[in-house]
N, CA, C and O atoms as a GROMACS GRO file, in nm:
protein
  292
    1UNK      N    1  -4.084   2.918   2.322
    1UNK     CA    2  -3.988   2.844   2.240
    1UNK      C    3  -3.884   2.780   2.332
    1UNK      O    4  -3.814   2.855   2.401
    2UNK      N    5  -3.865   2.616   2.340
    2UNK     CA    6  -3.784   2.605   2.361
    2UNK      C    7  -3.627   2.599   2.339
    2UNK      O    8  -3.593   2.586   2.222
    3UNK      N    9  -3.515   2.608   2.444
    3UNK     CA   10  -3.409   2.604   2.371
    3UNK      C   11  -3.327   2.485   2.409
    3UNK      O   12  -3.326   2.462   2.530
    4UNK      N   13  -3.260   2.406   2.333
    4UNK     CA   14  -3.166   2.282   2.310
    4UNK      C   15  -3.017   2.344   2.311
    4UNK      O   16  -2.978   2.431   2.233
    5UNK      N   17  -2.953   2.292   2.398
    5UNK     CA   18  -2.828   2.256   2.465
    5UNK      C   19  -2.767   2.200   2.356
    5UNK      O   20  -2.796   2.080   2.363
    6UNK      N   21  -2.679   2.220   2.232
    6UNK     CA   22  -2.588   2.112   2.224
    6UNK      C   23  -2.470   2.062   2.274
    6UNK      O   24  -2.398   2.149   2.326
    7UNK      N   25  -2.422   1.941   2.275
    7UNK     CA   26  -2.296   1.911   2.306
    7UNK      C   27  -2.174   1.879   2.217
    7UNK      O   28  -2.160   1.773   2.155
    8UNK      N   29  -2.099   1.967   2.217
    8UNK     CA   30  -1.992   1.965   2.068
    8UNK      C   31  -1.903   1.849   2.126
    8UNK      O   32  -1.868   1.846   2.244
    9UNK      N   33  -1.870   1.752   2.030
    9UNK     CA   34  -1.769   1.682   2.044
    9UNK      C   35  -1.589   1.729   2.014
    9UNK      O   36  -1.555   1.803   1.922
   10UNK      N   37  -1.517   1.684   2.088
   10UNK     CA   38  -1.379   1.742   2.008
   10UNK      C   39  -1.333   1.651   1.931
   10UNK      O   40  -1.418   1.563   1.928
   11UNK      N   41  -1.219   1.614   1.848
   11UNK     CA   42  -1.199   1.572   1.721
   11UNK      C   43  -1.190   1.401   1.824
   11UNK      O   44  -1.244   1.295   1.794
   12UNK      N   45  -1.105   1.431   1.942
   12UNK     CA   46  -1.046   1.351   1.988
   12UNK      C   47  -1.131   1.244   2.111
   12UNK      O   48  -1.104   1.137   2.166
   13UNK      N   49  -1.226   1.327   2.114
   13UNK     CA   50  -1.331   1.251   2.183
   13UNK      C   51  -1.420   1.167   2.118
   13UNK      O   52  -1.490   1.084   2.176
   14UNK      N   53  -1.419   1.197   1.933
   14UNK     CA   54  -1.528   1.122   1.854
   14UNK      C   55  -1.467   1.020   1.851
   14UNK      O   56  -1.521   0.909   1.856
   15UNK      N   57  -1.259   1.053   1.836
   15UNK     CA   58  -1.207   0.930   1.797
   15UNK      C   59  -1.240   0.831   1.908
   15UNK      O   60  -1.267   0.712   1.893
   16UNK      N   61  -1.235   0.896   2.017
   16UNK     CA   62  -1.262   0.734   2.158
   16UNK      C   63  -1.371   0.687   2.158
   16UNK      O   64  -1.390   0.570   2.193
   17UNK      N   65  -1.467   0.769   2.120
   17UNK     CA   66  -1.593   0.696   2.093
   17UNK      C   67  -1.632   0.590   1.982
   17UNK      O   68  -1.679   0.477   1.989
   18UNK      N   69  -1.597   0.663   1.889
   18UNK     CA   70  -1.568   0.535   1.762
   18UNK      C   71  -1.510   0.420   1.773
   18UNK      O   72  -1.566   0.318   1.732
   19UNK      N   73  -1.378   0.417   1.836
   19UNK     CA   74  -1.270   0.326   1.878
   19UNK      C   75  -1.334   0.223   1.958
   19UNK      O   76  -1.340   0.101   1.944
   20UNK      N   77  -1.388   0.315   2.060
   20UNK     CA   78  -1.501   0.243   2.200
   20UNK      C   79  -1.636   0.112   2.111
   20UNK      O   80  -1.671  -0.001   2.142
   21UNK      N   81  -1.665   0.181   2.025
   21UNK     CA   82  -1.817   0.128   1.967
   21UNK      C   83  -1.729   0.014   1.841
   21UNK      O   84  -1.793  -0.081   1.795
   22UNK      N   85  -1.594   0.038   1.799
   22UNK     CA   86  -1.527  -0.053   1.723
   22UNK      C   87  -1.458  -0.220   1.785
   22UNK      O   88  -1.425  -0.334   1.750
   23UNK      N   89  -1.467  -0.140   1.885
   23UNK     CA   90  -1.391  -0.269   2.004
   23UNK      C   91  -1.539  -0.336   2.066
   23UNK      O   92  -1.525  -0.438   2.134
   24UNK      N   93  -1.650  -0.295   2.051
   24UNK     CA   94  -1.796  -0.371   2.102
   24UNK      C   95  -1.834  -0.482   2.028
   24UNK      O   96  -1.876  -0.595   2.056
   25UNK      N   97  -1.786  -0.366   1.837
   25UNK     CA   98  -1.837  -0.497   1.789
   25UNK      C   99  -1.771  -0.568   1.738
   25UNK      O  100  -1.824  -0.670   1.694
   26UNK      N  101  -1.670  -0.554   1.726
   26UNK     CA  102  -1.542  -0.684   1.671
   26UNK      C  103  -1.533  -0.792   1.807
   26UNK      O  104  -1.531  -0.915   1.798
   27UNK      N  105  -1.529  -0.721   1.918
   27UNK     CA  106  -1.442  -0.815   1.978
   27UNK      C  107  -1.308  -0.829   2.018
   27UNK      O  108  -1.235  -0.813   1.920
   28UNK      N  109  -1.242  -0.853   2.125
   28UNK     CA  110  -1.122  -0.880   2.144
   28UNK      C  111  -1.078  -0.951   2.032
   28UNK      O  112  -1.142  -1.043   1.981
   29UNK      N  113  -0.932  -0.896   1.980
   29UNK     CA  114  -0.820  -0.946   1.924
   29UNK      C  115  -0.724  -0.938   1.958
   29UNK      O  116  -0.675  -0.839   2.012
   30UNK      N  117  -0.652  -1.078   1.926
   30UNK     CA  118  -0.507  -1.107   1.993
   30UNK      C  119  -0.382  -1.035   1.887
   30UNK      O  120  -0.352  -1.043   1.768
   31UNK      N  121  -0.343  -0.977   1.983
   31UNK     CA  122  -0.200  -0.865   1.918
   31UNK      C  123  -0.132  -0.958   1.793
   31UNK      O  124  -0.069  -0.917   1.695
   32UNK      N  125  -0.161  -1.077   1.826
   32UNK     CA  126  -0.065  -1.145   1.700
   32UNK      C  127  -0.138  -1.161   1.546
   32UNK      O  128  -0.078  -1.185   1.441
   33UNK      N  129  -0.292  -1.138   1.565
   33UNK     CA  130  -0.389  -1.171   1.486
   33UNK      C  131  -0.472  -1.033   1.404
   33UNK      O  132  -0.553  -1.037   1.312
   34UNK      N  133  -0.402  -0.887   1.499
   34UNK     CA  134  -0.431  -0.785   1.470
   34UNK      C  135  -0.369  -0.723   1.316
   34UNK      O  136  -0.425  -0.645   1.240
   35UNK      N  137  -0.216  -0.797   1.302
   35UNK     CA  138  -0.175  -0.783   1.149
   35UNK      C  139  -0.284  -0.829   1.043
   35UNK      O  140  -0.274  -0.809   0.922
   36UNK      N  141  -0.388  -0.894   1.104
   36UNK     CA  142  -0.458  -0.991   0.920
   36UNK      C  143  -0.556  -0.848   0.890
   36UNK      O  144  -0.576  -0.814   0.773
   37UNK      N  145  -0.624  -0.757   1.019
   37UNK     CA  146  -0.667  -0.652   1.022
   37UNK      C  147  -0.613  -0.516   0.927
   37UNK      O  148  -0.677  -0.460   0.837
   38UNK      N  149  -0.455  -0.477   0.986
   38UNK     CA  150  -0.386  -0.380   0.972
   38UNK      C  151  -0.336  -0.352   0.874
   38UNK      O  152  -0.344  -0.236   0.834
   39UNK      N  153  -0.249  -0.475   0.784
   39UNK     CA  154  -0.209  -0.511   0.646
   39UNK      C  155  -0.290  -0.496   0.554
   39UNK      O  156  -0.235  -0.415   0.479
   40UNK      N  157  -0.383  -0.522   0.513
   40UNK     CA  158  -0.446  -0.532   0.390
   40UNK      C  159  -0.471  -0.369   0.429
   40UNK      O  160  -0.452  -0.309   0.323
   41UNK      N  161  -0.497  -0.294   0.511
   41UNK     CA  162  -0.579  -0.215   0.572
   41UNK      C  163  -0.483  -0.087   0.484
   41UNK      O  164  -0.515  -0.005   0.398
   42UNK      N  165  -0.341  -0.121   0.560
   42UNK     CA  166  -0.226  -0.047   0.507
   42UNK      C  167  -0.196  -0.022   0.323
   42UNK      O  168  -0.183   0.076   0.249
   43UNK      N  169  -0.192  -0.204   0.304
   43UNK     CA  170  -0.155  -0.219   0.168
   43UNK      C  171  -0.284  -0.159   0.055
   43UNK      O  172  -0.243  -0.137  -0.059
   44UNK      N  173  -0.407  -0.137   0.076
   44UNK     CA  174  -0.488  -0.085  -0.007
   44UNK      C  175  -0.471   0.103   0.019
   44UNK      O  176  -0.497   0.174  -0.078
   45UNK      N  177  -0.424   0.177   0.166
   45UNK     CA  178  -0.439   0.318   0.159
   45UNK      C  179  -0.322   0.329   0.050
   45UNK      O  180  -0.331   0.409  -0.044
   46UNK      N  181  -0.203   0.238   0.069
   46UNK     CA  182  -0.130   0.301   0.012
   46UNK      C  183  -0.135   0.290  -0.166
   46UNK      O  184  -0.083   0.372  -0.242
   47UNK      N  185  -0.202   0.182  -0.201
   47UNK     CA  186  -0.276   0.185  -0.354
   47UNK      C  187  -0.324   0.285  -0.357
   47UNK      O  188  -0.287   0.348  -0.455
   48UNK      N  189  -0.418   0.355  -0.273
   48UNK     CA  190  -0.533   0.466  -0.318
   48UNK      C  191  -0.429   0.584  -0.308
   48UNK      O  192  -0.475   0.677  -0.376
   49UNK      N  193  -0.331   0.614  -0.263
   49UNK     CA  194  -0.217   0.726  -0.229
   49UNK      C  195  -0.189   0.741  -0.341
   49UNK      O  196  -0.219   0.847  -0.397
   50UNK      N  197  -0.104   0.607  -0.428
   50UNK     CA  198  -0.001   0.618  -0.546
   50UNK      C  199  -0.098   0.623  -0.659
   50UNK      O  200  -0.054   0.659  -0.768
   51UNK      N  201  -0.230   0.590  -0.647
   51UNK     CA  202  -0.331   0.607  -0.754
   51UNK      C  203  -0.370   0.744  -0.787
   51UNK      O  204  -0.385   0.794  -0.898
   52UNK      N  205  -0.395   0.825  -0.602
   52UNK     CA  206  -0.459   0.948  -0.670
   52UNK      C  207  -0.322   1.054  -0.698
   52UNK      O  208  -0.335   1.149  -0.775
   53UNK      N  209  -0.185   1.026  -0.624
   53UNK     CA  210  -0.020   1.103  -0.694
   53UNK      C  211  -0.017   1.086  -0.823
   53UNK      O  212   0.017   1.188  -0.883
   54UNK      N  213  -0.047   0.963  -0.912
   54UNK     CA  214  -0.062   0.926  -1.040
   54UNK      C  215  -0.123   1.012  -1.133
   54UNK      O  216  -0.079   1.078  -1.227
   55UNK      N  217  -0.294   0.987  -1.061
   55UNK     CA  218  -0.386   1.068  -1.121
   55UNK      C  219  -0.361   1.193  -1.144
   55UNK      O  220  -0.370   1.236  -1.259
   56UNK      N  221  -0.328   1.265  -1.048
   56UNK     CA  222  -0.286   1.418  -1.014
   56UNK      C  223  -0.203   1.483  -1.126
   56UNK      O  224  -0.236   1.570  -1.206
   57UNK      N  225  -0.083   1.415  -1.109
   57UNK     CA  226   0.047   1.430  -1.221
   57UNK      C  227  -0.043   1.416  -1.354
   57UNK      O  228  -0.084   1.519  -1.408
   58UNK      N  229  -0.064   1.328  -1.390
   58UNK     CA  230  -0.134   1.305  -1.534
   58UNK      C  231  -0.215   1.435  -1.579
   58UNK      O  232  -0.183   1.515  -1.667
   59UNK      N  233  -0.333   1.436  -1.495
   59UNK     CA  234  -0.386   1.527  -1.468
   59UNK      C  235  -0.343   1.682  -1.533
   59UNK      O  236  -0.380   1.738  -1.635
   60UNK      N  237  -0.232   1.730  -1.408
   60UNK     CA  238  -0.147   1.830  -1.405
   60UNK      C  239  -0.088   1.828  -1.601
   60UNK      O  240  -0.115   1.919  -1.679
   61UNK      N  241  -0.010   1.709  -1.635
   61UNK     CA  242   0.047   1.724  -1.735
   61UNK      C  243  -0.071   1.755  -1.855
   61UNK      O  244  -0.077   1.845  -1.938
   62UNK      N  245  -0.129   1.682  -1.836
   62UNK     CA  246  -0.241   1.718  -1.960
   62UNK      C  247  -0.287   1.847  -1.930
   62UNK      O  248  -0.323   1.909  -2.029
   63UNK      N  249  -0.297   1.910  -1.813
   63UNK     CA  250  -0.349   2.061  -1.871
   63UNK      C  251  -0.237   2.113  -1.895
   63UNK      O  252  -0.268   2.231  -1.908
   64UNK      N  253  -0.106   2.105  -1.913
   64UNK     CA  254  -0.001   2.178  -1.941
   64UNK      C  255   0.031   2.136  -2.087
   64UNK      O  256   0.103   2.212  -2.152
   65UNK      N  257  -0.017   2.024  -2.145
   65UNK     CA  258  -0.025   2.013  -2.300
   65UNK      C  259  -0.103   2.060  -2.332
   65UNK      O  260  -0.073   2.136  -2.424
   66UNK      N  261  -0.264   2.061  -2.293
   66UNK     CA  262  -0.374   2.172  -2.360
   66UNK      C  263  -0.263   2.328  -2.412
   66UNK      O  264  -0.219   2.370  -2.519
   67UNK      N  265  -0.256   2.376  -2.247
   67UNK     CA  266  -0.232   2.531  -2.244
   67UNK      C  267  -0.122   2.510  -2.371
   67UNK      O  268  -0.164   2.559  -2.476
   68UNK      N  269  -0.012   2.458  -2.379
   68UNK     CA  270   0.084   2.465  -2.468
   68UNK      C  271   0.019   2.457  -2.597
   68UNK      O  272   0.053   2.550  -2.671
   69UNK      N  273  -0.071   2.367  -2.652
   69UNK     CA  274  -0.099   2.352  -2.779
   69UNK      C  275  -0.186   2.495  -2.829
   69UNK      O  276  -0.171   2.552  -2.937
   70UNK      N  277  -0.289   2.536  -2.712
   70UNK     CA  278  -0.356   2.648  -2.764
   70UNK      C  279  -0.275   2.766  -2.786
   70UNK      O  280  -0.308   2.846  -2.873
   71UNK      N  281  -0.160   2.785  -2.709
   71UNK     CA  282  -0.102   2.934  -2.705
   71UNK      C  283  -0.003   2.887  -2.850
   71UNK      O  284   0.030   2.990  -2.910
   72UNK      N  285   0.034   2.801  -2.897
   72UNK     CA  286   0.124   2.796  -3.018
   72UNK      C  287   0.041   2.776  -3.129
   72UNK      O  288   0.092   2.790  -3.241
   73UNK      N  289  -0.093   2.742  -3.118
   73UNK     CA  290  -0.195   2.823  -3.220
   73UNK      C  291  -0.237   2.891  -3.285
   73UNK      O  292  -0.350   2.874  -3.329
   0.00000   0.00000   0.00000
């Protein structure tokens, strides 16, 4: 039987590699041209943030109207 070697990556080595293989295939970009990238990039995490804080709360409140309605039952 043979045996295989793996090689563990650390969190921070996948990131340079990714980064590395992201910069192959885009291409150089100019620092001034990197906002059309970054912005939308920014402005949609932070939709998906205040969407799933939203969700959550709602969420949260409706099981706290269930529990309330069943126990005054």
């Amino acid at each position: 039987m043979r045996h295989i070697k793996l090689n563990m990556l650390t969190l921070s080595q996948l990131e340079q590699h990714l980064s590395k293989a992201a910069w192959i295939l885009k291409g150089p970009v100019d620092a001034a041209d990197f906002k059309v990238y970054i912005f939308p990039l920014l402005f949609f995490k932070r939709i998906s943030d205040v969407y799933d804080e939203e969700y959550n709360e709602a969420l949260s409140e409706s099981t706290r109207r269930t529990i309330l309605t069943e126990y005054n039952e």
